[in-house]
N, C-alpha and C positions, 0 to 999 in steps of 0.2 A: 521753298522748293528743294527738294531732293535731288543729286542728280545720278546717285549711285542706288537707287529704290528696291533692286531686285532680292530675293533671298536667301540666292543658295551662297555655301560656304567654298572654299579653293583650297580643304584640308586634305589631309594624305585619303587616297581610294580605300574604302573599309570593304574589305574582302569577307564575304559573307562566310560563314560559319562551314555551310556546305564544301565551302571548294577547299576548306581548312582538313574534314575529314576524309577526303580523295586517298587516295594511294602514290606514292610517286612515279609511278608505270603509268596510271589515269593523266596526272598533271602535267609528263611528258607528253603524253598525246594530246591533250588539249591545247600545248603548248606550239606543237607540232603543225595541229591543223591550224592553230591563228597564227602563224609564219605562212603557212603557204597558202591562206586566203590572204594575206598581207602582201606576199608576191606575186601572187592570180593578178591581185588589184593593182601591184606596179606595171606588172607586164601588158595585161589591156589598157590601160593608159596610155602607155608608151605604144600601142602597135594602131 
């Protein structure tokens, strides 16, 4: 009996190639907007 059975790995996040050729003005906004849905989500939690 197994108790550990499942298969995924716990290695570093393999950042797909795409978000590799971004712009750094792009990767600040995307950056931008996942902070402030990250904060949208603290703040309706808390209210």
């Amino acid at each position: 009996m197994q108790a550990h059975a499942h298969d995924h790995h716990h290695g570093p996040v393999e950042i797909p190639p795409s978000l590799l050729r971004l712009s750094a003005l792009q990767r600040i906004a995307i950056a931008a907007l996942l902070s402030a849905l990250l904060w949208g989500a603290v703040v309706w939690a808390i209210v």
